[in-house]
N, C-alpha and C positions, 0 to 999 in steps of 0.2 A: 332234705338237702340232697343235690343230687350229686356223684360221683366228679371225681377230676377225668377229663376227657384227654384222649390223647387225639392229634389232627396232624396229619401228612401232608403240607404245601408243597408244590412244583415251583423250580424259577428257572423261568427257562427263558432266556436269554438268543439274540441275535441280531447282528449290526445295529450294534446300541441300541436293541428295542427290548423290551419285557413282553411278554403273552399274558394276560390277565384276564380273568371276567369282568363282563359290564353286567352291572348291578343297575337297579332301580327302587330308590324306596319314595317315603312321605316327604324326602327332603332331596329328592332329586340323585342324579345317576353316580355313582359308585363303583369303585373295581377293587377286587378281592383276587389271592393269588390260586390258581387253582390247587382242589385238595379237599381234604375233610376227615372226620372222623373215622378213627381207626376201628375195625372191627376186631370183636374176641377170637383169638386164635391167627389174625391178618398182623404178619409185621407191619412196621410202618413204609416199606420200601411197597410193600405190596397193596397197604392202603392205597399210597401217592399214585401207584398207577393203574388202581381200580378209578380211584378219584376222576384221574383225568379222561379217563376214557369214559364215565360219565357225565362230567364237566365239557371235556372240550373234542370230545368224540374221538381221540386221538391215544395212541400208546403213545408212551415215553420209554426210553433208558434215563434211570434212576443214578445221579454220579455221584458227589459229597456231600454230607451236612455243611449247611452252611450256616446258618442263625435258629438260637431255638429263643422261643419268648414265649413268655405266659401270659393270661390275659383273666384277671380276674376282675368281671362282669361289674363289680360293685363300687368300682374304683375310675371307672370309665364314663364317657357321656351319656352310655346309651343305660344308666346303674338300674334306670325307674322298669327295662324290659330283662336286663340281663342280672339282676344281684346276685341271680344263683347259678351262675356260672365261673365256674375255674375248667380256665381249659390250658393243653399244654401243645404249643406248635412246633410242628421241625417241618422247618424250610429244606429242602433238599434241591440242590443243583440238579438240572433234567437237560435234557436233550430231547426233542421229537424223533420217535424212531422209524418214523415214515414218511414219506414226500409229500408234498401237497399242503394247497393254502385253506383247506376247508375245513371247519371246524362246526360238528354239528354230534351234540353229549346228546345220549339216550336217555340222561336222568337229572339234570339239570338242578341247582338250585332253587329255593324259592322265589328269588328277587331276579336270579341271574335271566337277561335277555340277550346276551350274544358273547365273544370271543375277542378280543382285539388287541393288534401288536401294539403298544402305546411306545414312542422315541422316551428313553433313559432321562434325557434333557425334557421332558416334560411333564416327569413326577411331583414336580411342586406344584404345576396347574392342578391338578385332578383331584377328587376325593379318594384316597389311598387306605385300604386298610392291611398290616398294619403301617401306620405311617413313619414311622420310627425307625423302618427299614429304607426307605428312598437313601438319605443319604448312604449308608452303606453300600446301595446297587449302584447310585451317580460314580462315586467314588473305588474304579475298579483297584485300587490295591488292597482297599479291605474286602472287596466281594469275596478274597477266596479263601479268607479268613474264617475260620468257624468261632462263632461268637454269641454268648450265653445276652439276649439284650432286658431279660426281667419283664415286670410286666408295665408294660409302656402304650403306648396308645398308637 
């Protein structure tokens, strides 16, 4: 059985857009928040913005927690690849802390093939993971809310 993971997400936000990865799998394209697992001895502020900067090629400043959710593997669509997975995510408020529209990670995800601002009003079109967050991000009077959301899809 393997260990509970802890994961550092970035939301970084601007003129009603989110920055997200574009994913690609067997079922077609996907966007995931930037971020990832934490390393032994890495807080999680220091995870989020190792993460990004090999996600989205970019430094961040790191500002509030905002939603933490769990995601246990076995309980989910994907249960037949993930059963043995319990992971634990903190979404952290970000900011870009450098100019420029270029987004290019030295270490990339597996699935991940590019970087894209997505408009706020168009999270219910897309494949979102996790999806259980769009309405909180649509809806800016709870975005600034910190809020426990369990393990939701």
């Amino acid at each position: 059985m393997k260990p509970i993971r802890n994961s550092a997400k970035a939301v970084i936000m601007r003129n009603d857009q989110i920055l997200l990865t574009k994913n690609v799998d067997q079922l077609g394209e996907f966007y995931l928040f930037p971020g990832g697992g934490q390393g032994k001895g890495e807080t999680l502020v220091q995870a989020v913005i190792r993460e990004c900067q090999e996600e989205i090629g970019r430094k961040v400043e790191v500002l509030d927690l905002l939603h933490v959710r769990e995601y246990i593997g076995s309980n989910h669509e994907f249960a037949e690849w993930d059963s043995d997975v319990h992971q634990v995510e903190f979404y952290f408020e970000c900011c870009l802390a450098d100019v420029g529209d270029t987004f290019q990670g030295h270490n990339p995800d597996e699935y991940q093939v590019g970087v894209e601002w997505i408009d706020l009003s168009a999270l219910n079109e897309i494949r979102i993971y996790p999806h259980s967050l769009v309405k909180p991000l649509m809806d800016q009077a709870e975005h600034s809310a910190v809020c426990y959301v369990g393990d939701t899809n």
